[in-house]
N, C-alpha and C positions, 0 to 999 in steps of 0.2 A: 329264715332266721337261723336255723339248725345249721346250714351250710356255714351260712355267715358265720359263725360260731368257731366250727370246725376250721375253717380258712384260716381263721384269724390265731386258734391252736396250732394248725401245723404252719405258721407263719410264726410264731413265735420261736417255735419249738426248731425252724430250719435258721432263724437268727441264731439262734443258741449254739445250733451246732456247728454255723458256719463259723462263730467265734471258736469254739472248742475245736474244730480244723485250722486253723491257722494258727493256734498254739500246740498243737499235739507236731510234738517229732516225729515221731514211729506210732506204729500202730500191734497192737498183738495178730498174732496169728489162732485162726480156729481152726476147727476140724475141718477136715476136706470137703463138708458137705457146705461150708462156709456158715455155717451155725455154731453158738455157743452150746456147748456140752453140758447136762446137767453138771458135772464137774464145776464148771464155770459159773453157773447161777449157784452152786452152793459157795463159792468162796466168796462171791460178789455179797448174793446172801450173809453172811459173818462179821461183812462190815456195818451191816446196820444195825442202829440201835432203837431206830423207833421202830410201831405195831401198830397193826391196824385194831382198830376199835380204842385206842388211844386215841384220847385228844392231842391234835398235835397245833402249835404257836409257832408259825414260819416267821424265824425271828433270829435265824442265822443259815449262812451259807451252807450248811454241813447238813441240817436238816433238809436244806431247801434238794442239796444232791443226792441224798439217801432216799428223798420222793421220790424225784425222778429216775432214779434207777430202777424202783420197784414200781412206778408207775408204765415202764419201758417193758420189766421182765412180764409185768398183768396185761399188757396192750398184744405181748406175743400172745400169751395161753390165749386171749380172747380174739386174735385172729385167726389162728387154729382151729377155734370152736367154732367159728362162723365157718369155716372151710371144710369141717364135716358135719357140717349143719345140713341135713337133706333137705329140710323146707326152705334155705334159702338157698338154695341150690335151684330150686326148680319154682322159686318166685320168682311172677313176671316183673316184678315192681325191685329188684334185687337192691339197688344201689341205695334205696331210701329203706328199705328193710333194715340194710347194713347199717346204715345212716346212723337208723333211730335205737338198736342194737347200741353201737360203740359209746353213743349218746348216756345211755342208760348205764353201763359199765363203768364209763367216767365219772357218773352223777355218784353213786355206789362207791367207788374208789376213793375220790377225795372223801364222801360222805362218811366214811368208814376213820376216816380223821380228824374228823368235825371242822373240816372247811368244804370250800369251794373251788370250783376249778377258777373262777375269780382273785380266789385270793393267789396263787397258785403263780399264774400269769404274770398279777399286779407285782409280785416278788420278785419274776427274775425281771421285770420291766423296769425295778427300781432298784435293784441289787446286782447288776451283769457284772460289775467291776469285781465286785465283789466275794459274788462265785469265781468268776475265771482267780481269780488269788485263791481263793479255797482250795482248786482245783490244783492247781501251778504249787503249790506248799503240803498237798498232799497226793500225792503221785499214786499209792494206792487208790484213790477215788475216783480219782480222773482214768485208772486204770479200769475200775469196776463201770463206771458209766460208760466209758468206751467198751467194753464186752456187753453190756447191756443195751447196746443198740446192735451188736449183730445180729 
């Protein structure tokens, strides 16, 4: 179920992006290591206006992209963490470790907004048009989620 789960996250989330690739012109340039620079998380940072332990009502596009930017910059720190994790390092079970790990972080992430990764999903599932106009009218945004996937 957990997989199923996850599948159907990064199957959402690879629609999403194949739409935001087929409108992005250009793309920014990062550092040589091809990473964003804190530099970069702090400007992407600056445009948001929601917080976590705020309740948040996904009830416009601007909201819905300033999730998922910081939902992008928490998924890095939190693959990081797992990658100097010595205990998952040298678990024989690793991938279900990892599984149940990112599992938990996302649960925490949205929870820390008082939704769910349900609602999350159901939003750009019924708002894609939506966002990509959000995104396409403000060019900062669509800038900042674009760094926030490197």
């Amino acid at each position: 179920m957990k997989y199923f789960k996850l599948t159907k996250i990064f199957l959402v989330s690879g629609l999403f992006l194949f739409c935001m690739s087929c409108s992005c012109s250009k793309k920014e340039k990062t550092n040589e290591t091809g990473r964003s620079s804190s530099k970069d998380v702090g400007a992407i940072t600056n445009l948001i206006t929601i917080q976590k332990g705020t309740k948040l009502t996904l009830d416009s596009p601007k909201k819905f992209v300033e999730l998922w930017i910081l939902y992008n910059i928490e998924q890095k720190k939190w693959f990081e963490e797992i990658a100097n994790d010595q205990n998952i390092a040298t678990n024989e079970d690793k991938e279900a470790a990892i599984a149940d790990i990112l599992e938990e972080k996302k649960k925490q992430f949205y929870s820390s907004f008082g939704i769910t990764e349900r609602d999350f999903v159901n939003y750009s599932m019924n708002n894609m048009k939506k966002i990509q106009a959000f995104l396409e009218e403000n060019p900062e945004y669509k800038k900042a989620y674009e760094k926030s996937m490197d």
